[in-house]
C-alpha positions in Angstrom: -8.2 -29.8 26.2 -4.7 -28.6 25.6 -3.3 -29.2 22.5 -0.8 -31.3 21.5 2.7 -30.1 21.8 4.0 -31.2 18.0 0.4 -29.2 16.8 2.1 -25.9 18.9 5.4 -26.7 17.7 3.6 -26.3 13.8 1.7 -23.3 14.9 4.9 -21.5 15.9 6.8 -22.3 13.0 4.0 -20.9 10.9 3.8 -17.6 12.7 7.6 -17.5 12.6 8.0 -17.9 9.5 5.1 -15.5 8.3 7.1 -12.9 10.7 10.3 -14.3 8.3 8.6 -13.0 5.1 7.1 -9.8 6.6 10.6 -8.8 7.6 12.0 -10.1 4.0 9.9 -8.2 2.2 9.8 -4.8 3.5 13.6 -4.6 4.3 14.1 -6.0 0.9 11.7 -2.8 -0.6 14.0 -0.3 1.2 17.1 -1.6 0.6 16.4 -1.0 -3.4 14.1 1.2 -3.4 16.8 3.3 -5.4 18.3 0.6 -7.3 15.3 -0.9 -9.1 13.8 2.8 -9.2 17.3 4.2 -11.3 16.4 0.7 -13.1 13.7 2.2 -14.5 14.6 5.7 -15.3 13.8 7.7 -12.4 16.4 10.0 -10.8 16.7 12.9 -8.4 13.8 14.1 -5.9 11.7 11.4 -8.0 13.3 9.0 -6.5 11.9 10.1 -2.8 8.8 11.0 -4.1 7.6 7.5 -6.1 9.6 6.2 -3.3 7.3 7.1 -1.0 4.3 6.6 -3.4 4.9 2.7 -4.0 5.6 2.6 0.2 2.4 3.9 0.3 0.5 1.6 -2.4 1.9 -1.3 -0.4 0.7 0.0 2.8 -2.7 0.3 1.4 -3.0 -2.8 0.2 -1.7 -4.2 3.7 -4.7 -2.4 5.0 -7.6 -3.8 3.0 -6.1 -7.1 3.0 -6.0 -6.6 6.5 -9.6 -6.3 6.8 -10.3 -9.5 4.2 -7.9 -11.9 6.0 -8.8 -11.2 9.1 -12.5 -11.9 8.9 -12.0 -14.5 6.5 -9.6 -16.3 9.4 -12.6 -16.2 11.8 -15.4 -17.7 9.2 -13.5 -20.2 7.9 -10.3 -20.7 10.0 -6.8 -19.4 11.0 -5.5 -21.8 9.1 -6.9 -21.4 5.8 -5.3 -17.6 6.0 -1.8 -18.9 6.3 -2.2 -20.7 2.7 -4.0 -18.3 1.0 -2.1 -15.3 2.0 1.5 -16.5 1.4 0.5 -17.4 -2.0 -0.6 -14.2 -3.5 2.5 -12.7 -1.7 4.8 -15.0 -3.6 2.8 -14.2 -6.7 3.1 -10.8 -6.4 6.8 -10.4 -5.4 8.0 -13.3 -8.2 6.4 -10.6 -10.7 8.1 -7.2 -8.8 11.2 -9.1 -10.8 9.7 -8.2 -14.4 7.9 -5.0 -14.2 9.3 -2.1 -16.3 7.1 0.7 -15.5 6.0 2.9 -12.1 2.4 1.6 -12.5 3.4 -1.9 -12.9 5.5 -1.6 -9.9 3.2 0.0 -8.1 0.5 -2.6 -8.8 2.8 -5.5 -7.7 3.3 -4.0 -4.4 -0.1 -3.3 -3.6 -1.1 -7.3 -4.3 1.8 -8.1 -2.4 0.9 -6.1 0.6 -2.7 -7.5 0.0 -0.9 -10.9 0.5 1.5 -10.0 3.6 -1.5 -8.4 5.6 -2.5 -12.1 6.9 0.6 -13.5 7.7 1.8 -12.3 11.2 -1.6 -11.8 12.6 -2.9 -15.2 11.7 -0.3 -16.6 12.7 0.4 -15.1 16.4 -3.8 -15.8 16.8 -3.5 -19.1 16.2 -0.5 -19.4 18.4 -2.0 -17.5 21.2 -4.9 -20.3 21.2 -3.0 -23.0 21.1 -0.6 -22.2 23.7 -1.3 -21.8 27.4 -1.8 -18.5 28.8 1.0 -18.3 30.8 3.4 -19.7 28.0 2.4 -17.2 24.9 4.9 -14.7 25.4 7.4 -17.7 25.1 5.8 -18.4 21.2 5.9 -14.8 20.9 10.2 -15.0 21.8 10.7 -17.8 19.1 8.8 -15.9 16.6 10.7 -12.4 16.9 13.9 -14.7 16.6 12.8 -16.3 13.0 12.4 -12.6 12.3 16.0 -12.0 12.5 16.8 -14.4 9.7 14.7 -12.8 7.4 16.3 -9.8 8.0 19.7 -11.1 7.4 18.4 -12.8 4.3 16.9 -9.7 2.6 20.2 -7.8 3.5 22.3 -10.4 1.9 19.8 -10.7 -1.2 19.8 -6.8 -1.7 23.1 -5.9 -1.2 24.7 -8.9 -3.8 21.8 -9.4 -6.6 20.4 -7.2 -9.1 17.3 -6.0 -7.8 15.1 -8.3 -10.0 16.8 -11.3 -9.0 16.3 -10.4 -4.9 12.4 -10.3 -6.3 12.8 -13.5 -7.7 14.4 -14.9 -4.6 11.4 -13.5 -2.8 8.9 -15.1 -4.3 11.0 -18.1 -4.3 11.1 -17.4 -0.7 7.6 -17.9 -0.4 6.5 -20.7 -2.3 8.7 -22.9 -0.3 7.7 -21.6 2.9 4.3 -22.5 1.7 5.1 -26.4 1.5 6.6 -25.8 5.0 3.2 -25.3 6.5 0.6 -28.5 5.1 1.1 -29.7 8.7 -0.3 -26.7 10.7 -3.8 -27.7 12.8 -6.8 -25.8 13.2 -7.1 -24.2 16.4 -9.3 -25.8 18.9 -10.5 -22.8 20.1 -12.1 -21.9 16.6 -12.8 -25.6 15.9 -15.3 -24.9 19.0 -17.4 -21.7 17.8 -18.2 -23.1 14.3 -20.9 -25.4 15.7 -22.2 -22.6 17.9 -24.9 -19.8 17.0 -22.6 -16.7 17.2 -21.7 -13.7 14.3 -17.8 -14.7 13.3 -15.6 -12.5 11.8 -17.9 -9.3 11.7 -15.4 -6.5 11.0 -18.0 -4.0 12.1 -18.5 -5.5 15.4 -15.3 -4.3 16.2 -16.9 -0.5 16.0 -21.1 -1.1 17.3 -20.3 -0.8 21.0 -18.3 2.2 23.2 -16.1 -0.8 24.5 -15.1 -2.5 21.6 -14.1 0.5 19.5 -12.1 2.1 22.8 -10.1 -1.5 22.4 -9.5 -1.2 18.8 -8.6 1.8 18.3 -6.0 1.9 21.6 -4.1 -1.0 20.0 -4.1 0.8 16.6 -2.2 4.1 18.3 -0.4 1.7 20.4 2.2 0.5 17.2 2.4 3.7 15.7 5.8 4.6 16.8 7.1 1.8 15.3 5.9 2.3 12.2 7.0 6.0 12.3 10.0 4.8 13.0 10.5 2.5 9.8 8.8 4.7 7.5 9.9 7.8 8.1 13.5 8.3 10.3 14.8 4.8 8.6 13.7 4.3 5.2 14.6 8.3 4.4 17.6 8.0 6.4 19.7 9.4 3.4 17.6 12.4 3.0 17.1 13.3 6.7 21.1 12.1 7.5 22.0 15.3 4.8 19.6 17.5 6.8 20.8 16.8 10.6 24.3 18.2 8.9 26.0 15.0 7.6 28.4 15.3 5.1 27.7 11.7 3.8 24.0 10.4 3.2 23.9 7.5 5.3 23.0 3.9 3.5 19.7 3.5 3.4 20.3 -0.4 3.6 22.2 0.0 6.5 19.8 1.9 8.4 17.6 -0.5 7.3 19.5 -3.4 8.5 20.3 -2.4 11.8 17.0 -0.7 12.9 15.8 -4.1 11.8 17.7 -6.8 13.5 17.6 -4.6 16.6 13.7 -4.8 16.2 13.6 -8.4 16.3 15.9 -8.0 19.2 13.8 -5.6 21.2 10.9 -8.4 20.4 13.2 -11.2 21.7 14.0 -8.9 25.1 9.8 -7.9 25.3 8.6 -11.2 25.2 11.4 -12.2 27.6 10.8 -9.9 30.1 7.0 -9.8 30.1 7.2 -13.4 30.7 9.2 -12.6 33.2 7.8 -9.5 35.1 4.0 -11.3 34.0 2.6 -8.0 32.1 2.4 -6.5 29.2 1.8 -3.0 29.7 4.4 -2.0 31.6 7.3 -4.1 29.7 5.4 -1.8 26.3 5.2 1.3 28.1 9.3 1.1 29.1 10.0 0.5 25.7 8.0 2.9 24.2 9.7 6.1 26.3 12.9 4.6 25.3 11.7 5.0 21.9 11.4 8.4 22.5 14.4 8.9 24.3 16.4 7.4 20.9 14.5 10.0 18.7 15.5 12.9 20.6 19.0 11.5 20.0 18.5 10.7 16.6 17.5 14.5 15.6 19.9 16.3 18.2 22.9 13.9 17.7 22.2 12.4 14.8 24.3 14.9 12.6 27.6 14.4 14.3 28.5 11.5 12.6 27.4 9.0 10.2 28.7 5.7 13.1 27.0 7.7 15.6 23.8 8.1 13.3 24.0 4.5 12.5 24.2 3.6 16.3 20.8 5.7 16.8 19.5 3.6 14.2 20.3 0.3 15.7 18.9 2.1 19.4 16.0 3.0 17.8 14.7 -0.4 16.3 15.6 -2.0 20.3 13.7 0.3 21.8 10.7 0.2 19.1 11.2 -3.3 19.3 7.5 -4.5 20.6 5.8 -5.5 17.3 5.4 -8.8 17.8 4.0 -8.6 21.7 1.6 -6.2 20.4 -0.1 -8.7 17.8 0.1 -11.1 20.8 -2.0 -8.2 22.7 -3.9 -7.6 20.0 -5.3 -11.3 20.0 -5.6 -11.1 24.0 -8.3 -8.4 23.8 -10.9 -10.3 21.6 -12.6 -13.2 21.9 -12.1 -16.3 19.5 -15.5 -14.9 17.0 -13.5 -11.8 16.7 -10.1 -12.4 17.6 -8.4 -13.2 14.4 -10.3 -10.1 12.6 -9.0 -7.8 15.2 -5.4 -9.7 15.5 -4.7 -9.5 12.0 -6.7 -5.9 10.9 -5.2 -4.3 14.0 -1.3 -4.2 12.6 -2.3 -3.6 9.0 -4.5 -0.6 9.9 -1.6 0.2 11.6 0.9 0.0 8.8 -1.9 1.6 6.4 -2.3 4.6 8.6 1.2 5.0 8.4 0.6 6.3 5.0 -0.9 9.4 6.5 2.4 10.2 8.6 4.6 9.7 5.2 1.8 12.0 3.2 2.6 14.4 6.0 5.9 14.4 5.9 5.6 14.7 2.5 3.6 17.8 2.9 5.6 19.2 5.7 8.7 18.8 4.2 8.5 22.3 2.4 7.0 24.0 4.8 8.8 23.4 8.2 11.6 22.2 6.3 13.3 17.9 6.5 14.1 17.3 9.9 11.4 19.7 12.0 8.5 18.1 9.9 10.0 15.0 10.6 10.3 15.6 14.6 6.8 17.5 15.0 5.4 13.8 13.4 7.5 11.8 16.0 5.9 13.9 19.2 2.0 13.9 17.9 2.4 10.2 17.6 4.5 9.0 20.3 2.2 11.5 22.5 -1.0 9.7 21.1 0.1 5.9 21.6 1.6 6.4 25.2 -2.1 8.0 26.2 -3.9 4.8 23.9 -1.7 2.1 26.0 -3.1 3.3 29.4 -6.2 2.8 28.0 -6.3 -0.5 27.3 -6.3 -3.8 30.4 -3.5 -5.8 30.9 -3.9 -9.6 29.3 -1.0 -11.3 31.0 -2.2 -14.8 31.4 -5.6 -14.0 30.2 -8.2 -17.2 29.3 -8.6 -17.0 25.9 -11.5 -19.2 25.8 -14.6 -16.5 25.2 -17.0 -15.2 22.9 -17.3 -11.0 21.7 -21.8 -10.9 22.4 -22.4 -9.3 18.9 
C-alpha cells in the first residue's frame, strides 16, 4: 500500500534537511579552519597539518558512526536514526564553540561526525521506501536543493561571526531542526520485516557472500571522486593555488562555497536527468568523466589566475555533483533487512576512506612535491570508481519491496 502523500512529504523534508546540516557543517569546518585554529595559537605549516588532522578525526568518526546508525536504522527503524543522530551532532558542534585546545577540538569533531554519519543515509532510505519507484529521483532533486541553503547559511555564518559564535549557530542549527522532524512516519517497508523471521541490520552480511561484497564495495569507490575533490583540491585550495603558480592563495571559503553550491547543483541536474533519461548509471558515469575533465583543468589552468581557478572550482563541484543519487543508489542495491545499514555505512565509509587520500597527500607532499602528489591521487581514484560503476546493475525504477537471504 502506498503511503500517504503528507507521510512522503515528512520523509523528504527530513532527508533534506539532514542533507542541510551535512552541508552546514563541513563547509562551515573549512571555511575556519584557519580562523579558529590562529584562535588557538597555531600558525604556519601547523595550520595545514592539524588542519588536516581534525579533517581526519571527523571523518573517522563519520565512519564508525556510520557503521552504528546504519544497523541501528534496520533493528529498530529509519526513524529512530533521524532523532538520535541530529542530537549528538548539535551536542557536539554547540561545544566546538568553547573548546581551547587541539585535543578538545579534535574530540568535538569526532562526536560530531559520529552524529552526522546517520543523517543523509537515513534519511534518502527512508525516502526511497516511501516513494514510488519511478518517483525517487524526484525526492532525490528536492533534497539536493535544501542542500543549497545550508551551504549559503554556513557561508554567511563563517564569513560574519567569530568562529565560536558560527559553532554556536550550529548547534543551534540542529536543535531546531530536531523539533522539525516529531512528525516523520516509519517506513512501511520496515514496519513489514519486524514481524518476520529474518537477520536485520547485520553489518557483516554485507561481506559473507561474493555478491554482496562486489555491491558494497562498488558503491564505496563509486563517491570517491567527490570526496577527493572536497578534501583535497578544495579545502587546500590556498596551498595548492600558491603551487599551480598563483601569486595570491585563493580563499579557502570561497573555494569552499562555490565547489559547494555547484554540488548541490550537479545533484539538482542528476536527479533531473536520470528521471528523465530513466538510469542511473549512465547519467553517474557522464558526470563522473566530467569530473575528470575539470581536474585536468584545474592542475593545468588552474595557475593562470585566481577568477579562472575559482571558476574550476565551481566546474568541479557540478560535475562531482552526484552525491545525493548515489545514497539513492546505494539504498537501491539492498533489500529493506539491509538497506539502511548499507545506505547510511556506504557514504561514511566513503568519507572515512577519504582519510587515506589526505594521509597521502600528506605523505606525498614532500616527495613528489604539492600539486603532482595531488594529481597522481586524483587519477588512482577517478580510475578506480569509473571501473567500480560498471560493476554495479542499474536500479532505475527498481521494487524495493525485498529481503537480503542472510
Amino acid at each position: 500500500m502506498p503511503a500517504r502523500s503528507s507521510s512522503v512529504a515528512l520523509a523528504v523534508l527530513a532527508a533534506a534537511l539532514g542533507f542541510f546540516v551535512d552541508a552546514y557543517d563541513l563547509l562551515l569546518y573549512s571555511i575556519v579552519r584557519n580562523q579558529s585554529l590562529k584562535g588557538i595559537g597555531l600558525e604556519g605549516e601547523a595550520l595545514l597539518s592539524t588542519g588536516i588532522d581534525l579533517l581526519n578525526a571527523q571523518l573517522i568518526g563519520m565512519l564508525l558512526g556510520g557503521i552504528g546508525w546504519g544497523v541501528w536504522g534496520d533493528r529498530h527503524g529509519r526513524r529512530s536514526v533521524l532523532f538520535g543522530s541530529i542530537v549528538l551532532y548539535s551536542a557536539a558542534t554547540f561545544a566546538n564553540g568553547f573548546i581551547d585546545t587541539i585535543g578538545a577540538y579534535a574530540a568535538c569533531r569526532f562526536i560530531a561526525g559520529l552524529g552526522l554519519a546517520g543523517e543523509l543515509g537515513a534519511g534518502v532510505t527512508l525516502v526511497a521506501e516511501l516513494m514510488t519507484p519511478q518517483q525517487r529521483g524526484y525526492g532525490t532533486m528536492i533534497v539536493a536543493a535544501v542542500g543549497v541553503l545550508g551551504v549559503v547559511t554556513a557561508s554567511l555564518v563563517g564569513d560574519t561571526f567569530p568562529w565560536r559564535t558560527a559553532y554556536f549557530i550550529g548547534g543551534g542549527l540542529g536543535f531546531l531542526l530536531l523539533l522539525l522532524r516529531l512528525g516523520v512516519s516509519e517506513s512501511l517497508l520496515f514496519d513489514r520485516t519486524k514481524a518476520l523471521p529474518v537477520s536485520r541490520g547485520n553489518f557483516l552480511a554485507l561481506f559473507t557472500t561474493p555478491d554482496r561484497l562486489k555491491r558494497y564495495a562498488c558503491l564505496i569507490l563509486v563517491a570517491m571522486p567527490i570526496w577527493y575533490a572536497i578534501a583535497i583540491l578544495v579545502t587546500f585550495a590556498p596551498e595548492l593555488g600558491l603551487a599551480l603558480g598563483l601569486p595570491e592563495a585563493p580563499k579557502a571559503g570561497m573555494a569552499i562555497l562555490l565547489y559547494y553550491l555547484a554540488l548541490t547543483g550537479g545533484d539538482l541536474t542528476n536527479g533531473y536527468l536520470s528521471q528523465r533519461l530513466q538510469t542511473r548509471k549512465r547519467i553517474i558515469a557522464a558526470f563522473m568523466l566530467l569530473t575528470a575533465a575539470s581536474g585536468a583543468a584545474y592542475f593545468a589552468l588552474g595557475g593562470a589566475s585566481l577568477n579562472l581557478f575559482y571558476a574550476i572550482c565551481f566546474l568541479l563541484g557540478w560535475s562531482s555533483g552526484y552525491w545525493a543519487i548515489f545514497i539513492t543508489v546505494s539504498a537501491e542495491q539492498f533489500g529493506t533487512n539491509l538497506r539502511a545499514t548499507a545506505a547510511v555505512t556506504a557514504p561514511n565509509f566513503v568519507r572515512g576512506l577519504t582519510a587515506l587520500l589526505t594521509l597521502a597527500f600528506k605523505n606525498l607532499k614532500p616527495l613528489l612535491g604539492t600539486v603532482p602528489g595531488a594529481a597522481l591521487i586524483g587519477v588512482l581514484v577517478l580510475l578506480l570508481a569509473l571501473v567500480a560503476l560498471f560493476q554495479l546493475e542499474e536500479t532505475y525504477g527498481k521494487d524495493l519491496d525485498y529481503l537480503e537471504p542472510v
